[in-house]
N, C-alpha and C positions, 0 to 999 in steps of 0.2 A: 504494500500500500504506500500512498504518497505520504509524507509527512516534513513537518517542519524540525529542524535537527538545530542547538549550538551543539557546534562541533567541537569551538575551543573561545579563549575568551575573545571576542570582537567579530567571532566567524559565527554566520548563521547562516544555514543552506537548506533547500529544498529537497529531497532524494525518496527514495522506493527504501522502506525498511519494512520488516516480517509482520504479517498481520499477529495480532493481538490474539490469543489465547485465555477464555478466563478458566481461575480457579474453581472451586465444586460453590463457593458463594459471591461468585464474582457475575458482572455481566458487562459483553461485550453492546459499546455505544457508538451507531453512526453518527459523528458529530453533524450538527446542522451548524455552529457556527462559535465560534473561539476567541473573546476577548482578550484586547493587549492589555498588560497594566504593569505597573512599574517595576514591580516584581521581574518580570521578564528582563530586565533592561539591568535590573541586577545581576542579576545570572548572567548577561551577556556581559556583565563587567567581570564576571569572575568570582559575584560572592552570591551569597544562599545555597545554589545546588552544591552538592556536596562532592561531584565528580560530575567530569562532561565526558563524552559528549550525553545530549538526552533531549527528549522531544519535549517541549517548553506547551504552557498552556494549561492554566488552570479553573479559567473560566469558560465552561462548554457543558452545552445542551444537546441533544439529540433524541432520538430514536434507536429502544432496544433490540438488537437482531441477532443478540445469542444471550444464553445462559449458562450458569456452571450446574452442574448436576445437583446441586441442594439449595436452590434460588426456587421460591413460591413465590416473593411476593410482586413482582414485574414481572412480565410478558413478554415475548416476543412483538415486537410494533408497538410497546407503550413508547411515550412521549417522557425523558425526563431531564431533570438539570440536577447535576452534579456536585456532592460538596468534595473540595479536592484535600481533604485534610485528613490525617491518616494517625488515629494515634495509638499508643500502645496498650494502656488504659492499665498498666501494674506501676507502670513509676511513680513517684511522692507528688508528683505536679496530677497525672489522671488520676490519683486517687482521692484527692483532693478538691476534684472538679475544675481542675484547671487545665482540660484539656490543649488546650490552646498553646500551654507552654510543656506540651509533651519534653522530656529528655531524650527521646528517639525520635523528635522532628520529625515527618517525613511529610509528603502530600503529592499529588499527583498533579505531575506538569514541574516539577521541583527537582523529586529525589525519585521519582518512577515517570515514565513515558505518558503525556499529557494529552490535550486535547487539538492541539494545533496540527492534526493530523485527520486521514480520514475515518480510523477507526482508533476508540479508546478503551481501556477497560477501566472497570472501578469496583469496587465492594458495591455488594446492594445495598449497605445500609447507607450508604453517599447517594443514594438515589432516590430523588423526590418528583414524582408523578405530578406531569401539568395537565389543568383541567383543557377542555376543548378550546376555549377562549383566547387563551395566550399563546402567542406562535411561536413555532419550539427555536426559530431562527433569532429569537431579540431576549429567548431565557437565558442565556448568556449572563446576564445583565443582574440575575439573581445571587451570585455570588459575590462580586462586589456590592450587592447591595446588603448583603448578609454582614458584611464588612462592616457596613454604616451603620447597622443594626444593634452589632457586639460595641460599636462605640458609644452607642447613646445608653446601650447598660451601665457603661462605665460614667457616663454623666451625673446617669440619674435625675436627668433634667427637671425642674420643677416649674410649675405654671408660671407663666408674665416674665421668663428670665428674658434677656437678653444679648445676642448672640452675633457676636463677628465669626467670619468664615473667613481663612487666608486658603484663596484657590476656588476656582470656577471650573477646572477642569470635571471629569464624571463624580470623583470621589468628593467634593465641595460643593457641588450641584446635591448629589445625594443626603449631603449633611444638610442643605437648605431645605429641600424636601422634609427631610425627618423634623426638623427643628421646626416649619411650619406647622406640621401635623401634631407637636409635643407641645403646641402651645403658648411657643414663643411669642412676646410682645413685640418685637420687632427682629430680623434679620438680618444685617450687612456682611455684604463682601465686600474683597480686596484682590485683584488682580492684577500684573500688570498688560496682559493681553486684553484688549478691546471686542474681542471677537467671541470672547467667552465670556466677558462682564453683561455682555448685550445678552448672551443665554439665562445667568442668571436675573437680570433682570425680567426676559419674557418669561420667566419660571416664578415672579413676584416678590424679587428681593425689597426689603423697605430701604435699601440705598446702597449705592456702589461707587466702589474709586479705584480709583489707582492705588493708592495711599492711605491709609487709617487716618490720617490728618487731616484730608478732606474732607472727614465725615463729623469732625468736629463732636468729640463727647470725651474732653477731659476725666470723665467720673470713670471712665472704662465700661466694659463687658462685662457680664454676669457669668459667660460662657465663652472662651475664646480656643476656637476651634482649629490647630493648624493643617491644612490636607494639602501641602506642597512640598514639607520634607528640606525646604531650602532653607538654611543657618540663617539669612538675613531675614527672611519672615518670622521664622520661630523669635528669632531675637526681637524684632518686632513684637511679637505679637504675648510674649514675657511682658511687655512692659503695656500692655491694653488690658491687662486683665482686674474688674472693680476690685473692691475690699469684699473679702469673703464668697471671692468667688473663683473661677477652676480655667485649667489651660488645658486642652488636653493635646497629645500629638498622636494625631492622627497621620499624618503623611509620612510618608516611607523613606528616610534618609537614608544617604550611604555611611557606610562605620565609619567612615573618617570626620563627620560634621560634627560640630564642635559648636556651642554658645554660653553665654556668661548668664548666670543667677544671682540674685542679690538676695540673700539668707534673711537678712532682716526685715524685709518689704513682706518677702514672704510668711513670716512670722507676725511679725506685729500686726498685716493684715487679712493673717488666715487665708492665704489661696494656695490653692491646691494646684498642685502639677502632676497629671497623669498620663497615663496612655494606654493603648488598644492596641492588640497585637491578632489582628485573622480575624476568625470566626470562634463563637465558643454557645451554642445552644443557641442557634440565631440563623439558622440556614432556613429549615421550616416555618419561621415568622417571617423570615423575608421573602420566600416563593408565597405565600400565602400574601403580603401585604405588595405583591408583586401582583398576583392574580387580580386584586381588587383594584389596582389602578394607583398606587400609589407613583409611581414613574410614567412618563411617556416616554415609551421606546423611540420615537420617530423625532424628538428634541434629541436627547440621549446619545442614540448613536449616530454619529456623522459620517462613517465611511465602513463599507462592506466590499473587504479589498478578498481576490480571490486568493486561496492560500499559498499557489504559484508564488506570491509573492511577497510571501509574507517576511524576506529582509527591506524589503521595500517599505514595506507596513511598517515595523520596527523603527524605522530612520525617520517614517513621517513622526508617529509617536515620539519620538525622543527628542524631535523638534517641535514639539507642544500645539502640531499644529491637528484641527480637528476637536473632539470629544473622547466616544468613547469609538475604539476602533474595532471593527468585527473581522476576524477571517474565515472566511466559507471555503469548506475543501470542494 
């Protein structure tokens, strides 16, 4: 079968590797279509996956067209989207309920052969059944949004807060969404692409800039959310946060970013500095708040590249341009 391969770090290529075989509870998925996300763009820099080369993608939906010999609960021709997380569930983190920060890491598209091909495998129990309504080509969209899910757990958002967003890209767009539906008194973002502020605005942001400075609210955020991952936002966005209120980081930095805290601020005005790390009990709420409309796919995704070309795809994404990016094999 075709598939998308990093070969090594900076090399990504197209090629014919062995169809997919599942285990006695595993089932084989014709992907219908394969989100990029930053994640990937790690791995092509050479951190996360644990060894290359490996078929990248862990955002993917499709259609079931095999079974392992001890799988009841999917079909042959069910429709599903896929959680790509894999965990051991005996170490002190799964025992704990923190699956999320498994010690044996693993997830599919990562540390096992992904979605960004034409056929994938997965465990059944990663496998969540879409009703008729939702088209199996834009559930994609369910795993990062499962993302945005496990982050507002860790909020814990309370009614009338108030909520800056650094980043308009899919995952800042998503956090806009949830934070409108959670209550929020007002929502701003912060971009410096013009072409995604205009998104979050048609999606009913309460105000946009370039800059936190233009939005003018010396008193700071209630909730300051960063989903760009870049030192100068986050440092930024340290210092927007009100009295007794939370930072979280949400965007996905390289191990080397680096920024300063000021211990005292944070102390004498109670804020809190967290983070979210994947999915953790939050896949099933999102295909379900996913089924009911909580996103529009057709804002959402901006380009459905075929997966011929998916180094091609990779470069646009890494040059921030577009949304979210789909590849169809």
């Amino acid at each position: 079968m075709k598939a998308a391969v990093i070969e090594s770090v900076g090399r990504a290529v197209v090629t014919e590797v062995p169809d997919p075989t599942p285990g006695p509870r595993e089932v084989v998925v014709e992907v219908a279509a394969c989100g990029l996300c930053g994640t990937d763009l790690h791995i092509l820099q050479g951190e996360f996956a644990p060894k290359l080369p490996i078929v990248p993608g862990h955002e993917f939906a499709g259609t079931v067209v095999g079974t392992g010999t001890r799988v009841t609960e999917v079909a042959v021709g069910d429709r599903v989207a896929v959680d790509p997380n894999l965990h051991c569930h005996e170490c002190r983190y799964c025992r704990t309920g923190h699956n999320n920060l498994c010690e044996r890491y693993a997830a599919i598209g990562v540390t096992t052969a992904g979605g960004a091909a034409r056929y994938a495998v997965a465990p059944v129990a990663n496998c969540v059944k879409l009703p008729e309504h939702v088209r199996t080509e834009d559930a994609a969209l369910i795993e990062p949004l499962s993302c945005a899910v496990r982050g507002y757990d860790v909020l814990r958002s309370r009614l009338g807060a108030h909520v800056l967003v650094y980043g308009s890209g899919t995952m800042g767009l998503m956090m806009l969404e949830l934070a409108k539906r959670t209550g929020a008194a007002r929502v701003d973002v912060v971009d410096r692409n013009p072409g995604r502020l205009e998104t979050a605005r048609r999606l009913g942001v309460t105000a946009s800039a370039a800059n936190a400075d233009e939005l003018d609210r010396p008193q700071g955020w209630d909730l300051v959310i960063d989903a760009t991952g870049n030192a100068a936002a986050i440092q930024d966005g340290l210092g927007r946060v009100a009295k007794a209120g939370t930072f979280l980081q949400f965007g996905v930095s390289d191990s080397a970013t680096r920024v300063t805290i000021d211990p005292y601020r944070i102390y004498n005005q109670e804020i809190t500095i967290t983070g979210s790390m994947a999915v953790l009990h939050s896949f099933e709420r999102a295909a379900e708040l996913f089924a009911n409309g909580v996103l529009d796919p057709d804002v959402f995704i901006s380009d459905r590249i075929p997966l011929e070309r998916y180094p091609q795809a990779l470069e646009q994404f890494a040059a921030g341009v577009g949304r979210k990016i789909l590849v169809v094999p």
